[in-house]
N, CA, C and O atoms as a GROMACS GRO file, in nm:
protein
  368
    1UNK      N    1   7.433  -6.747   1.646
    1UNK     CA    2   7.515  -6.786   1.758
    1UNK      C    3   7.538  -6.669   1.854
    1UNK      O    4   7.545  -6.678   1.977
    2UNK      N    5   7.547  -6.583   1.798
    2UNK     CA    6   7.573  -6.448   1.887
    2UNK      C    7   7.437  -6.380   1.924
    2UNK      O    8   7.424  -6.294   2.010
    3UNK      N    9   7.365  -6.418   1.867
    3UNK     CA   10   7.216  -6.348   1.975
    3UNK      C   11   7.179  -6.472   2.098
    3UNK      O   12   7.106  -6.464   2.197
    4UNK      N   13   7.265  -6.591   2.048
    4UNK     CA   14   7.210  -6.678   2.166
    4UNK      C   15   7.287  -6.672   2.269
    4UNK      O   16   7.232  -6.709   2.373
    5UNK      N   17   7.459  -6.619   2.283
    5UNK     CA   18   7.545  -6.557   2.374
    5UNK      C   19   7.492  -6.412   2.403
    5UNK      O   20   7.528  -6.380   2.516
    6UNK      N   21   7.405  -6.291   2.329
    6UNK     CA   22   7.360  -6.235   2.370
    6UNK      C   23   7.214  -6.239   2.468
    6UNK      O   24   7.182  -6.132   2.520
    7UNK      N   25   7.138  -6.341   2.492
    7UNK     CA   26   7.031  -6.346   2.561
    7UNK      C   27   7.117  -6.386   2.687
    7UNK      O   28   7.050  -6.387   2.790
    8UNK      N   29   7.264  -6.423   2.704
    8UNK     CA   30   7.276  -6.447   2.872
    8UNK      C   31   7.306  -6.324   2.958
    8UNK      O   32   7.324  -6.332   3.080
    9UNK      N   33   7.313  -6.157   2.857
    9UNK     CA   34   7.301  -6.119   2.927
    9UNK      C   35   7.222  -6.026   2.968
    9UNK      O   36   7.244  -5.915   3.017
   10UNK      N   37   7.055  -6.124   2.920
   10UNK     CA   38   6.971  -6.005   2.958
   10UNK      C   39   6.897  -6.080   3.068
   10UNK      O   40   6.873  -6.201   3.075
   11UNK      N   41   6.864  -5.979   3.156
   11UNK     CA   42   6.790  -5.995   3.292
   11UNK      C   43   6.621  -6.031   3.238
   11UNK      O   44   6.556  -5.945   3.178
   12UNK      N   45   6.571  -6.159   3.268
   12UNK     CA   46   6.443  -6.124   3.249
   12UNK      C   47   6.385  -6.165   3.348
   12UNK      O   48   6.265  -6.165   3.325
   13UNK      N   49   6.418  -6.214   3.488
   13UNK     CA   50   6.298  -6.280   3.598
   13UNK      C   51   6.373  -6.200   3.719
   13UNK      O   52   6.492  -6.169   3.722
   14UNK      N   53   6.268  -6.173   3.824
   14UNK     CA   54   6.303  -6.073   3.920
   14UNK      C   55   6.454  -6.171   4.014
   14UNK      O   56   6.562  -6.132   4.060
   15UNK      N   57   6.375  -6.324   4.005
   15UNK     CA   58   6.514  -6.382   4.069
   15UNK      C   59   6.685  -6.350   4.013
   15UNK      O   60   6.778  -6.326   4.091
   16UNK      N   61   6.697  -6.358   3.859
   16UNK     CA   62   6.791  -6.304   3.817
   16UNK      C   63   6.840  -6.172   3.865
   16UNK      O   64   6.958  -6.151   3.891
   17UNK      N   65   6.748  -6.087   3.874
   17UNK     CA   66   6.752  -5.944   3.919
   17UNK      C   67   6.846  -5.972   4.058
   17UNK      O   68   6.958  -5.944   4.098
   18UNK      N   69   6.742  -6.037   4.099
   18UNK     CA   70   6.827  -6.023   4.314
   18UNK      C   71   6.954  -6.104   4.266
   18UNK      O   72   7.052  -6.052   4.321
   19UNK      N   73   6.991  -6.203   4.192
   19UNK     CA   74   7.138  -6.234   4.219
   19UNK      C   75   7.255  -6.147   4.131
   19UNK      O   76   7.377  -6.150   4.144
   20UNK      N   77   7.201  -6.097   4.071
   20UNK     CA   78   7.291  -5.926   3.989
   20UNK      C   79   7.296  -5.830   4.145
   20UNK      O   80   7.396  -5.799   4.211
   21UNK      N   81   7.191  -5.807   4.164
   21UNK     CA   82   7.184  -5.737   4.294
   21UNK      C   83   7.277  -5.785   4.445
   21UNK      O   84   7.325  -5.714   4.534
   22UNK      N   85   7.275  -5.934   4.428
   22UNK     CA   86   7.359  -5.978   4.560
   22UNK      C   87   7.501  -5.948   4.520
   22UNK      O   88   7.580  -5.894   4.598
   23UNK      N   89   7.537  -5.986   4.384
   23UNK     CA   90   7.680  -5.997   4.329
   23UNK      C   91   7.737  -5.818   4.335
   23UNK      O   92   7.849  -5.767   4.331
   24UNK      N   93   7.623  -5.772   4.345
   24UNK     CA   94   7.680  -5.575   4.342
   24UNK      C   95   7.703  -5.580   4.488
   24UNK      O   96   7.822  -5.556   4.512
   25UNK      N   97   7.654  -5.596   4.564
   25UNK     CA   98   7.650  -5.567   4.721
   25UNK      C   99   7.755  -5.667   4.756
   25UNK      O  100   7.815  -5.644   4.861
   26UNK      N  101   7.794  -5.788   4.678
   26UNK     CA  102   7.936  -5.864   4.801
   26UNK      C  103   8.066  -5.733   4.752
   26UNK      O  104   8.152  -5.675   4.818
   27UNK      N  105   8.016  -5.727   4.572
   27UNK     CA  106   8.150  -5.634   4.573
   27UNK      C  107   8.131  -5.496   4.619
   27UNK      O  108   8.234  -5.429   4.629
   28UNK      N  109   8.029  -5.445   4.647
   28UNK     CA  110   8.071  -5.327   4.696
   28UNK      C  111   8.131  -5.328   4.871
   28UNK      O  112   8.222  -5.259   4.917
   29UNK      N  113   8.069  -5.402   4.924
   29UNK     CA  114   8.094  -5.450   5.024
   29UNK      C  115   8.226  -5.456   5.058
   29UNK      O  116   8.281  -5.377   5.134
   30UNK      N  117   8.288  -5.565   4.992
   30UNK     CA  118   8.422  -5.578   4.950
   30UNK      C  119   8.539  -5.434   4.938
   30UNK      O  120   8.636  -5.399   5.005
   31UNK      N  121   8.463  -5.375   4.802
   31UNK     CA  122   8.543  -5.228   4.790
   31UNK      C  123   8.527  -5.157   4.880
   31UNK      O  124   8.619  -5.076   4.891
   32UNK      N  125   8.375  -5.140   5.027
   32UNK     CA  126   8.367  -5.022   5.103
   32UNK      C  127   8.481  -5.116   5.259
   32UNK      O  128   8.505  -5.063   5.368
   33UNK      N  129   8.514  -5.219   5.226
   33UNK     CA  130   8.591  -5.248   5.373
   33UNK      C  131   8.725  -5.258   5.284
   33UNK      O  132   8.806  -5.327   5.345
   34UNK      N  133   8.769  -5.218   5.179
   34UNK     CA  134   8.908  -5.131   5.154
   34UNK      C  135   8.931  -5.016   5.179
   34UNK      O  136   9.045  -4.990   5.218
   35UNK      N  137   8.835  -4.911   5.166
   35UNK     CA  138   8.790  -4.780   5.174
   35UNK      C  139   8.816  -4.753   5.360
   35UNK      O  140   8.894  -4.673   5.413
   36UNK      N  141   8.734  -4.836   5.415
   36UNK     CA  142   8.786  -4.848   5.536
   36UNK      C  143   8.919  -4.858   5.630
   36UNK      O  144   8.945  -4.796   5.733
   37UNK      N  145   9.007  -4.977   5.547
   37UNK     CA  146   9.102  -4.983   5.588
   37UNK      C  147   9.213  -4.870   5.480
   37UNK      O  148   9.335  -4.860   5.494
   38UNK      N  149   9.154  -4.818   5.407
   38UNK     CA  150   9.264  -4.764   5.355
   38UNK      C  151   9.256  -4.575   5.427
   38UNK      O  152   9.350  -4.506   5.467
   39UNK      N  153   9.083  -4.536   5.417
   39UNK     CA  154   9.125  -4.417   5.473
   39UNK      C  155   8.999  -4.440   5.634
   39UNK      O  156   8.878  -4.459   5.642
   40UNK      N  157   9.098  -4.427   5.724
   40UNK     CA  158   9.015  -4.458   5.877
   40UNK      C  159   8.927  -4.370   5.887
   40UNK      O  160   8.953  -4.262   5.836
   41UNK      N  161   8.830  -4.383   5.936
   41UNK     CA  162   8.764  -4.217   6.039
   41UNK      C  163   8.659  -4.209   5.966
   41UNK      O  164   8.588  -4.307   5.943
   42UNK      N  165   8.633  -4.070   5.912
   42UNK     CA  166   8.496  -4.067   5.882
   42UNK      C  167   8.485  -4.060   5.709
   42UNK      O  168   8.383  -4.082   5.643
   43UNK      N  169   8.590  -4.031   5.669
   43UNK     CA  170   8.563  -4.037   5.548
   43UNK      C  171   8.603  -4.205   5.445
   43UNK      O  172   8.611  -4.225   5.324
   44UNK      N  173   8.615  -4.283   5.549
   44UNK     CA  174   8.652  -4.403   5.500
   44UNK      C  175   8.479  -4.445   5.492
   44UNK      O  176   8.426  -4.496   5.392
   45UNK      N  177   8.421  -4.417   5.598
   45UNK     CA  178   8.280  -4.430   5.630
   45UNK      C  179   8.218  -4.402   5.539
   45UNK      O  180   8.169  -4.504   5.488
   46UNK      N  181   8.185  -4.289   5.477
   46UNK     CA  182   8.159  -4.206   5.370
   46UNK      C  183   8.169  -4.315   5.223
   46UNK      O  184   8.080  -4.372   5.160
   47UNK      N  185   8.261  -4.313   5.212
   47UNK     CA  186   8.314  -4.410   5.122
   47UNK      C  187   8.192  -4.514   5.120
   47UNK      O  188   8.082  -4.514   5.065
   48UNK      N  189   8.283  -4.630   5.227
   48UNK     CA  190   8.204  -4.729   5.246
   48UNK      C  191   8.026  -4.699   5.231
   48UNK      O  192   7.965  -4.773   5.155
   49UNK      N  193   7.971  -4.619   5.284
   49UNK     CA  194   7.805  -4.564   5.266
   49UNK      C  195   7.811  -4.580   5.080
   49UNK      O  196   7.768  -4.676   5.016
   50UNK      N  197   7.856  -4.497   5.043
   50UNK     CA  198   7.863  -4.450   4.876
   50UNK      C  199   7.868  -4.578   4.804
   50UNK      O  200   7.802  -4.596   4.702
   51UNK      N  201   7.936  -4.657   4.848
   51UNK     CA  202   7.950  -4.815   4.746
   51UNK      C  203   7.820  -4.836   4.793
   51UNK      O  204   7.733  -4.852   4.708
   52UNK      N  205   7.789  -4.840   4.911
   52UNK     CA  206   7.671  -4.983   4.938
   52UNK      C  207   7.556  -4.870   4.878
   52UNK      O  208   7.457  -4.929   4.835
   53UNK      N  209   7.551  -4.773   4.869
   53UNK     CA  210   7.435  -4.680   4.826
   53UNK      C  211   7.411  -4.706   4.699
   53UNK      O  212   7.294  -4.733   4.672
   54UNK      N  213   7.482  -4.705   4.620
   54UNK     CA  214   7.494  -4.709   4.485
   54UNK      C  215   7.407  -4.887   4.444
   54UNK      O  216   7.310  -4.906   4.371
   55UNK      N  217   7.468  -4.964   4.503
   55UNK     CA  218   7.419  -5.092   4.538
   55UNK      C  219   7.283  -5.097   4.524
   55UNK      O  220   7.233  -5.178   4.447
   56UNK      N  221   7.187  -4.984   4.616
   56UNK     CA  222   7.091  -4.991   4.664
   56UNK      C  223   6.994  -4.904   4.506
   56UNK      O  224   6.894  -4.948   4.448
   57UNK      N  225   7.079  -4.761   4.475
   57UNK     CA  226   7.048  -4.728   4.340
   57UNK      C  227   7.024  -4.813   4.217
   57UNK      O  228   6.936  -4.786   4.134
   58UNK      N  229   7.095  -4.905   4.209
   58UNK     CA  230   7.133  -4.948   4.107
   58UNK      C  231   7.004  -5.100   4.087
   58UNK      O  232   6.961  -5.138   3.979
   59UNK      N  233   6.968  -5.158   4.223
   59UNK     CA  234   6.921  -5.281   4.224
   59UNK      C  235   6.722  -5.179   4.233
   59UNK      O  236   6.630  -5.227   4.166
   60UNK      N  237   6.705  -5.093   4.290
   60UNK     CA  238   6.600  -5.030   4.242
   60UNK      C  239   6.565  -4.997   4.078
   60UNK      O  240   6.451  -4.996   4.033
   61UNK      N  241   6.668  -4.976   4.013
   61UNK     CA  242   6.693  -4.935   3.883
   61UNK      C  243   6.667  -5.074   3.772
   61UNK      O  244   6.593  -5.076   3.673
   62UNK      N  245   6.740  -5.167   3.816
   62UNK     CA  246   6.686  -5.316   3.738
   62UNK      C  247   6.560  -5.333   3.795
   62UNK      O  248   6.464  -5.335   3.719
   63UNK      N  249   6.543  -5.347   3.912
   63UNK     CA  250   6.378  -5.413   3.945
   63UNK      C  251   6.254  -5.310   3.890
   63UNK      O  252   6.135  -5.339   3.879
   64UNK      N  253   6.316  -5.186   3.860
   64UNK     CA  254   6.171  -5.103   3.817
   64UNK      C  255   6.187  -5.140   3.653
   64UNK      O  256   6.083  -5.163   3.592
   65UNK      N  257   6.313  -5.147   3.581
   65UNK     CA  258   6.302  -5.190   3.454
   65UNK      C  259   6.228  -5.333   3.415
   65UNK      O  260   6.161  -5.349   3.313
   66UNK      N  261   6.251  -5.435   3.516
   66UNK     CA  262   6.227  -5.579   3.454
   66UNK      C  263   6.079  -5.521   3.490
   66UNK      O  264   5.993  -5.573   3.419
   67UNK      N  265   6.036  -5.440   3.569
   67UNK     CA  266   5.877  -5.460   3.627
   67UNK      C  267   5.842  -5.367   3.436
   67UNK      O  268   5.788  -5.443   3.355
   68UNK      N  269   5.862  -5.272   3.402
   68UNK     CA  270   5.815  -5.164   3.303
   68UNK      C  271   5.902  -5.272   3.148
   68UNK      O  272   5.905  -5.217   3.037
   69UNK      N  273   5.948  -5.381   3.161
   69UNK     CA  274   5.935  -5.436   3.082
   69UNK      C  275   5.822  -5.577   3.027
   69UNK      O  276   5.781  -5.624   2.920
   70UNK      N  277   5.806  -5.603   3.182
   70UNK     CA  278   5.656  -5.694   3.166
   70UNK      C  279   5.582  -5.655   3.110
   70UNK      O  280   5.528  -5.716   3.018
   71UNK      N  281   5.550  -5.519   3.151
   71UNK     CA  282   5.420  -5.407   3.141
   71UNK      C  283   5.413  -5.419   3.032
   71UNK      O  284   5.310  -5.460   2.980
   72UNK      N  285   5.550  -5.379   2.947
   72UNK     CA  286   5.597  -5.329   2.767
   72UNK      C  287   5.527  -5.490   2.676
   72UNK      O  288   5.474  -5.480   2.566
   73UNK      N  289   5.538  -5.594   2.732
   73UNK     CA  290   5.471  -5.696   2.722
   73UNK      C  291   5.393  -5.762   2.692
   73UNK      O  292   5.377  -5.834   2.594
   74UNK      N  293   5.308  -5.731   2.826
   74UNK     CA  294   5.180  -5.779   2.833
   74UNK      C  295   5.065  -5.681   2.724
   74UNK      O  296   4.982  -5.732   2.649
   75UNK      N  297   5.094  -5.499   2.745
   75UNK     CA  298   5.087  -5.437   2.660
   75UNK      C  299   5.116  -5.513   2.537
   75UNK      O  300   5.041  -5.610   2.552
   76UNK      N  301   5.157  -5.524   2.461
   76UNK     CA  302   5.209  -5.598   2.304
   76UNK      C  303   5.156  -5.678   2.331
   76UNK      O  304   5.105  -5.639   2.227
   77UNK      N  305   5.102  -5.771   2.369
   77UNK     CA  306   5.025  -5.895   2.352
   77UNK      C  307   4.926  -5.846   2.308
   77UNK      O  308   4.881  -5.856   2.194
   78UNK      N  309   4.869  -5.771   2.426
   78UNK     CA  310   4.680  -5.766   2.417
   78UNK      C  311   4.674  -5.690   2.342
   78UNK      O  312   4.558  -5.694   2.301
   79UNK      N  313   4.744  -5.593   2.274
   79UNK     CA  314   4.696  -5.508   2.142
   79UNK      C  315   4.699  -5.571   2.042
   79UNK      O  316   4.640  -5.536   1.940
   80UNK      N  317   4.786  -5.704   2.054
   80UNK     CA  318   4.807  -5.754   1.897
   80UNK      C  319   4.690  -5.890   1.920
   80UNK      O  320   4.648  -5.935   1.814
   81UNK      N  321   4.647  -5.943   2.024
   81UNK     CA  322   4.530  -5.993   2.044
   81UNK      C  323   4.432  -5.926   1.980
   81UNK      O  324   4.374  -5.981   1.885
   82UNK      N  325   4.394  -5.780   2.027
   82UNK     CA  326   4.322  -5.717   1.998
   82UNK      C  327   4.265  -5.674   1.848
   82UNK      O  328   4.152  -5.650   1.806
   83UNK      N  329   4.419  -5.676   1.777
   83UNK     CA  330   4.392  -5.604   1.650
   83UNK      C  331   4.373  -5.771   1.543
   83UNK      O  332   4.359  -5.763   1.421
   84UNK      N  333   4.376  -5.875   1.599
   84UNK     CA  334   4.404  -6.015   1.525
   84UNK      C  335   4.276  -6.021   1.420
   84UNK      O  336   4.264  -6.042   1.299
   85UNK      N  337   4.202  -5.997   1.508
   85UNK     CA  338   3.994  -6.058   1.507
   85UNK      C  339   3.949  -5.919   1.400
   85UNK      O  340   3.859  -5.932   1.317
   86UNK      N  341   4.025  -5.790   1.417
   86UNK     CA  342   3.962  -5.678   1.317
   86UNK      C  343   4.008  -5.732   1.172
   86UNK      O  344   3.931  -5.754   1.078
   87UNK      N  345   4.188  -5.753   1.172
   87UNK     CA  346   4.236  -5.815   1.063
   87UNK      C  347   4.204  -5.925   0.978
   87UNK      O  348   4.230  -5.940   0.859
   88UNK      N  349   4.128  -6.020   1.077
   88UNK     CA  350   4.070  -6.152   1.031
   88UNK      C  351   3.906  -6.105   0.971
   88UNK      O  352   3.845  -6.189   0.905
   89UNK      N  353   3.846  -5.980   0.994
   89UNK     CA  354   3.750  -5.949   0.902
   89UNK      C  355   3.761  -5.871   0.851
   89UNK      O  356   3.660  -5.804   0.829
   90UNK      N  357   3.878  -5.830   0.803
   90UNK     CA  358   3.903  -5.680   0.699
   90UNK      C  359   3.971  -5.830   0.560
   90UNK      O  360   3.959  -5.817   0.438
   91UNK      N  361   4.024  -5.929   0.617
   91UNK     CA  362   4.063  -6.019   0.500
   91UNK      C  363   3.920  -6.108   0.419
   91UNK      O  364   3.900  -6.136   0.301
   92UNK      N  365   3.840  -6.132   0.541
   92UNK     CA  366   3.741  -6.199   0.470
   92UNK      C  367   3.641  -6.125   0.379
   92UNK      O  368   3.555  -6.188   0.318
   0.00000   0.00000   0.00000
């Protein structure tokens, strides 16, 4: 029961990815127009940059993982493809 509440929270399709990614950017969004109204001028700015940056860190960071987890993948398939047909004449 608990590995099947654990698979909701793993990312596996790039679409999942972009809506983790939209949900970081409304809230940072959110937190950089407090930042704004709380300190004016340039360092409210600052602020505001730093949330949405991080945003931008962070959604590069899932999309290069889900991509280097396909890879991890497709890799493991074709080796174990590979090694099936040696095993099937090392038994016979």
């Amino acid at each position: 029961m608990l590995r099947k509440i654990g698979r909701l929270f793993i990312i596996k399709t790039n679409w999942e990815a972009y809506m983790i990614i939209y949900a970081l950017a409304l809230g940072a969004v959110e937190r950089g127009s407090v930042y704004l109204t709380r300190f004016p001028g340039f360092g409210g700015k600052l602020l505001f940059l730093a949330c949405t940056g991080a945003v931008f860190m962070a959604g590069a960071k899932i999309l290069d993982c889900i991509k280097f987890e396909k890879a991890a993948l497709l890799e493991r398939q074709a080796s174990s493809a590979s090694a099936s047909p040696i095993m099937e004449r090392e038994a016979a």
